[in-house]
N, C-alpha and C positions, 0 to 999 in steps of 0.2 A: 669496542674501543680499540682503535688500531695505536701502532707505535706511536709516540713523538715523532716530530719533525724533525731531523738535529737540531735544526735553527742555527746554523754558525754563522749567518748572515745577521745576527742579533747582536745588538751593543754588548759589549764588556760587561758583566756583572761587575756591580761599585767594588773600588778597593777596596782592601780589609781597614779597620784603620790603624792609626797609629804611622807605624815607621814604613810600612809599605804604599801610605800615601805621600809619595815624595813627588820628588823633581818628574822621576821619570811618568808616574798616573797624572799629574798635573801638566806635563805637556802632552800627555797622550788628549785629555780631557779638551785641553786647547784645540788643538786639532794639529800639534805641531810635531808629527811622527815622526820625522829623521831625528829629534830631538828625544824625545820617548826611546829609540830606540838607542839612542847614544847612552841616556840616564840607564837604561834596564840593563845595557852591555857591562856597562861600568859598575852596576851593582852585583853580576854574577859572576865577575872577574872578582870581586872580593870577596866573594860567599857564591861558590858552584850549588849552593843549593836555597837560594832564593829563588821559591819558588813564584812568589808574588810575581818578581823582573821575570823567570820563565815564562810565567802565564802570557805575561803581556809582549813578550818577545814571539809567543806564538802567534798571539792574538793580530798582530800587524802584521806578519806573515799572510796569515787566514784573508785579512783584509784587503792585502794587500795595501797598506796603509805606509806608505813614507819607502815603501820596496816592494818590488815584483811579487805581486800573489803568487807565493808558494807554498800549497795545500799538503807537499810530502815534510816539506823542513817543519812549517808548522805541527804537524805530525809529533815530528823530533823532539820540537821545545817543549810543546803541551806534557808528553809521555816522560819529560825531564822535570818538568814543573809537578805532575804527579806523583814522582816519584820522590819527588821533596818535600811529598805531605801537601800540595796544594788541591781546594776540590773542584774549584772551576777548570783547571788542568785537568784532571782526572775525568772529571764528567764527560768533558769534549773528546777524550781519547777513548771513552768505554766508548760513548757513540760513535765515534770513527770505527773501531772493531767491530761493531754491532751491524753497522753498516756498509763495512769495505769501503770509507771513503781512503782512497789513498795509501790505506794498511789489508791486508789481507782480511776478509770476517773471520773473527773467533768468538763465539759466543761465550764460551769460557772466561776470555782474556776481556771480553765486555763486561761482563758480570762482576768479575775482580776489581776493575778500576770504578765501575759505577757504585762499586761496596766501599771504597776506598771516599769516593766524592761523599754518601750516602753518611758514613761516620759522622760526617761533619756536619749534618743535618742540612747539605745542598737540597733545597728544592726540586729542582729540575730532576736531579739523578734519585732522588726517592720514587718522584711518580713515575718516571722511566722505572724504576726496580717493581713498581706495581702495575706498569703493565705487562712485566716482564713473567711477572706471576700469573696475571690474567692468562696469557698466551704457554705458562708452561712447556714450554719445547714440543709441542702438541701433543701434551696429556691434558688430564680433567683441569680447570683453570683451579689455582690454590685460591683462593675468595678472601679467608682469612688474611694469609700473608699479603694479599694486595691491599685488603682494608689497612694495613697496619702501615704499609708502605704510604698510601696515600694518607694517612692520618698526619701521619710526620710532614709530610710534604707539606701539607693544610696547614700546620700547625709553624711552617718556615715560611708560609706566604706567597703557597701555590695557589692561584683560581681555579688553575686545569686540573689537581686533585682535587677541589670543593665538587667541581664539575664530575667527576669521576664517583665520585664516594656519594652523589645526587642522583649517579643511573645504578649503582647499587642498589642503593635506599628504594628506586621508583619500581624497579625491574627483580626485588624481590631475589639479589643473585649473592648467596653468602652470607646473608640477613635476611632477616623478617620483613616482606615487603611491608614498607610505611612512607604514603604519599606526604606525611607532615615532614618526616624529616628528609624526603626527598624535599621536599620545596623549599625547608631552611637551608640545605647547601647547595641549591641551584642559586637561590639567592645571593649566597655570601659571592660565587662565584660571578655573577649579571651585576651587581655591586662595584665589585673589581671591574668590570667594562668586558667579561667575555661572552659574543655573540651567541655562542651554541645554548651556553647559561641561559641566555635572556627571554631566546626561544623557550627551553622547556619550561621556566618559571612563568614564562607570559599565556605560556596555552594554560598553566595551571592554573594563576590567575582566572585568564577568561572562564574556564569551566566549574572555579570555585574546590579544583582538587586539592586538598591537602593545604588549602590557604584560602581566607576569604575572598571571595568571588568580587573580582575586579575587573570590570573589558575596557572600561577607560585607561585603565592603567596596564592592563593587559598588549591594547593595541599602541600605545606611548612605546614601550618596550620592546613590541616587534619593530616598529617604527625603528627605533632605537638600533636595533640589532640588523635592519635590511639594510638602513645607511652607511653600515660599516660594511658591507658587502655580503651578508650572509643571505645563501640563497634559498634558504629554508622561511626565512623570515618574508623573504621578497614575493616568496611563493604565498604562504599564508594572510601576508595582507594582501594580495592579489584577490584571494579568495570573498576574505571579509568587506573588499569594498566592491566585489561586485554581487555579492552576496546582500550585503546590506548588514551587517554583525558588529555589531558595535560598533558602529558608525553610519554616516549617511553613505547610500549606493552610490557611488561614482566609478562610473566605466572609463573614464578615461585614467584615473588614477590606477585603473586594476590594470588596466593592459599595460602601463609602463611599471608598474612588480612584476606583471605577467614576463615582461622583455627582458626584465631586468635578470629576473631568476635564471630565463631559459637561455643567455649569452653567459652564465655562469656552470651551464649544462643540468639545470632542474628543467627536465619537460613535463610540463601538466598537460595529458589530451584536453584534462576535465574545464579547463582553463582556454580550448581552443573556440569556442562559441563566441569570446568576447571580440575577435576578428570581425563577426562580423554583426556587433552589437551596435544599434545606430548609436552615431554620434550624441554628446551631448547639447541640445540647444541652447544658445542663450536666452535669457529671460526676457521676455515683450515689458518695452516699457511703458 
């Protein structure tokens, strides 16, 4: 399991509520950003440590929303909004450090503001702090501390820890391999709408591992999970329908997963034969 993505191209996490859903997150929500940033100005001119109007001062930076994308100011706001006790601030500024977007890498100073977001039971920056154990600065990965990390996360209404704490559970790494409860949190996560989930729960499905044996619902699932562009999915039901596995054999359906996966860069050789599989006929009337 590699790092997060930052994902700062991802919508604002929701206001908190109460008095930080004002003027300013209700015209940011509009889509009326000079206005959003006029309400957020005006709210850290009365309180330098509102962090809510930081966050969001950064966030339209970031965006470039209503003023010139600026990735270093935004920097500024976020690292100000964290330091005000905010944890969507903080989160975004541990992964700036983590990452050198903008700021210098310090793994240190990622750690700190991701512990800071993490407090507050942020999603994002808990399973970021369990990958972060996964990977250990390249010592032995800590297992435990990432299960704990992504427990929380799960438990704030991450899919991608359900998803994490399911290649535990399958892969036997820090726990006792257990395909049941690997497939209960693949699930919870394929549930949530996440692709990589859908795959591992639908190949378990099909083989009946750790969950009763499903290929109708198995193949619904990859279906599921190739439409959203997963190319693991695309690759697998390429397999199944020219295979004939839970489902009728259709070559023509396989070469277009077949296409699909390999313009996503999955190349199957095992998959090159259906180039040159005759066409399918139509039926004599």
């Amino acid at each position: 399991m590699g790092l997060l993505d930052p994902a700062f191209s991802a919508p604002a996490a929701p206001a908190p509520a109460g008095a930080a859903r004002d003027l300013a997150y209700g015209a940011y929500e509009r889509g009326d950003y000079r206005a959003a940033m006029a309400e957020a100005k005006k709210r850290v001119d009365a309180n330098p440590r509102d962090a809510a109007a930081l966050t969001l001062i950064g966030r339209l930076y970031l965006e470039g929303a209503g003023v010139k994308r600026d990735m270093k100011t935004a920097m500024s706001w976020f690292q100000r909004g964290a330091e005000a006790g905010g944890a969507e601030a903080a989160y975004l500024y541990g992964v700036a450090s983590l990452e050198g977007i903008d700021i210098p890498k310090d793994h240190a100073r990622a750690r700190a503001y991701l512990e800071k977001a993490g407090a507050q039971e942020h999603a994002a920056a808990l399973h970021l702090l369990g990958e972060l154990a996964l990977e250990n600065e390249g010592k032995d990965p800590d297992f435990a501390k990432a299960m704990g990390y992504f427990k929380r996360a799960s438990a704030a209404g991450d899919p991608d820890a359900d998803y994490a704490i399911g290649v535990l559970y399958k892969t036997g790494k820090g726990v006792e391999k257990d395909d049941r409860q690997a497939a209960e949190w693949f699930k919870r996560a394929a549930d949530a709408g996440l692709a990589p989930a859908m795959v591992e729960y639908a190949i378990m499905q099909f083989n009946g591992t750790g969950v009763e044996r499903d290929k109708t619902g198995a193949v619904d699932l990859l279906r599921k999970a190739a439409l959203k562009g997963n190319p693991v999915a695309q690759n697998r039901l390429a397999h199944l329908y020219a295979e004939g596995l839970g489902v009728e054999v259709d070559l023509k359906a396989a070469r277009e997963w077949r296409d699909k996966a390999k313009a996503s860069g999955l190349n199957d050789p095992s998959l090159d034969f259906l180039s040159n599989a005759p066409a399918p006929q139509p039926a004599k009337k």
